[in-house]
VEXBA-34415 format. One record per residue (C-alpha): x, y, z; residue in three letters. Coordinates in nm, 2 decimals, padded with zeros to 4 digits. Layout:
N
@x=X&y=Y&z=Z&r=ALA
...
//
This chain:
69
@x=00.00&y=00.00&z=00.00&r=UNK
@x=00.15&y=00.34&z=-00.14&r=UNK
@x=00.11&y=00.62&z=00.18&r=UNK
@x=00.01&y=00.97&z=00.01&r=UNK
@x=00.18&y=01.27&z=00.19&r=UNK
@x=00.01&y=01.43&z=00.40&r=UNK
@x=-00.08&y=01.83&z=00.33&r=UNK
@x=00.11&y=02.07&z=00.54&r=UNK
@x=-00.06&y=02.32&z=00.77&r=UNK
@x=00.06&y=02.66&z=00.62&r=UNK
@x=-00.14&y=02.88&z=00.91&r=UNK
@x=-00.32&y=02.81&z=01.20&r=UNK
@x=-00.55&y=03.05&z=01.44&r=UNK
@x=-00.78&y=03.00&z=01.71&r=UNK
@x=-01.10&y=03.23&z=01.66&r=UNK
@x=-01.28&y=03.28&z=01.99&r=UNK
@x=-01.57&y=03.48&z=02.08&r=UNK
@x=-01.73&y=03.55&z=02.44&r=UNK
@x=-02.12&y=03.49&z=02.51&r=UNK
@x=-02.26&y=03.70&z=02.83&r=UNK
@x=-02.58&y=03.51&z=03.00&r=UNK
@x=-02.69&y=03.90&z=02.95&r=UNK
@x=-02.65&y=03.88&z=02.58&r=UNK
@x=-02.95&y=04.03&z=02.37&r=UNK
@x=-02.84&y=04.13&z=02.08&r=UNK
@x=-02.89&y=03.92&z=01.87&r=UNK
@x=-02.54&y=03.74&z=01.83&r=UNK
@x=-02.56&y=03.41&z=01.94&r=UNK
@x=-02.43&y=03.27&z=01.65&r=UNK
@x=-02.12&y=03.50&z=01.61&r=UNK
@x=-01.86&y=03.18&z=01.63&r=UNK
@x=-02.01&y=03.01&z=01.36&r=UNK
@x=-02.02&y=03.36&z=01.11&r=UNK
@x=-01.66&y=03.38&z=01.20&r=UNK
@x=-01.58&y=03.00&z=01.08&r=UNK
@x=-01.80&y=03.02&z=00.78&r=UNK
@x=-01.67&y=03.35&z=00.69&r=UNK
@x=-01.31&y=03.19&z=00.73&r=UNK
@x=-01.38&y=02.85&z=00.50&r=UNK
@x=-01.53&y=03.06&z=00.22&r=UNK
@x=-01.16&y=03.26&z=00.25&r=UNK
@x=-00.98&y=02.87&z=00.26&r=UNK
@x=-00.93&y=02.78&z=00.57&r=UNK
@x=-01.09&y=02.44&z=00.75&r=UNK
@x=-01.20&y=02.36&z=01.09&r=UNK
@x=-00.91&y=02.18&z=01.31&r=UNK
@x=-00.96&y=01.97&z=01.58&r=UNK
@x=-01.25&y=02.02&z=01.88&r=UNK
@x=-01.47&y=02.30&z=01.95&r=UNK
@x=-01.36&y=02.39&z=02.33&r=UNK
@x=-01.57&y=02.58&z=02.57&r=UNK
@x=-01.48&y=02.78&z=02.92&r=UNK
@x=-01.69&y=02.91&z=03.18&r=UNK
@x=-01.59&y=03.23&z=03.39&r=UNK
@x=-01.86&y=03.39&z=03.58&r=UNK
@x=-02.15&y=03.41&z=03.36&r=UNK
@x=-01.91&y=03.43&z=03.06&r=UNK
@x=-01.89&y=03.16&z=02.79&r=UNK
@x=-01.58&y=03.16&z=02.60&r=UNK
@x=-01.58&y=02.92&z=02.28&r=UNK
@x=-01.24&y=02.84&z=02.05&r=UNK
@x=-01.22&y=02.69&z=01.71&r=UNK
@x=-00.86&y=02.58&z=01.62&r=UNK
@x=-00.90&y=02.67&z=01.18&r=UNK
@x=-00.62&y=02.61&z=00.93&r=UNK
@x=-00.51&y=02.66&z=00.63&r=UNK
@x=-00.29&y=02.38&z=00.40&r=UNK
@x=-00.03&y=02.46&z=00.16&r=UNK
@x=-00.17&y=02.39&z=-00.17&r=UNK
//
């Protein structure tokens, strides 16, 4: 069995966003905008979704890359 290479990571970031329990404007979904808005520009989900709890503060990170072509 021939082994393809694997790609190589050219950049990686960690796009976080903070939710307050006294959030009402309408931004809930501000993570995801930022990841969608980063695969239409090339770059991929990498790795887990992580979530931390301070106070009432929710802070949720999304490792993204992007591979050499």
């Amino acid at each position: 069995m021939r082994e393809t290479p694997m790609s190589r990571i050219a950049e990686y970031k960690v796009l976080r966003t903070f939710y307050a329990s006294n959030n009402t404007d309408g931004q809930h979904d501000r993570l995801s905008k930022q990841v969608n808005d980063y695969i239409d520009a090339g770059w991929q989900p990498f790795g887990a979704l992580s979530l931390a709890v301070a106070g009432d503060v929710v802070v949720v990170t999304q490792p993204i890359v992007r591979y050499e072509p």
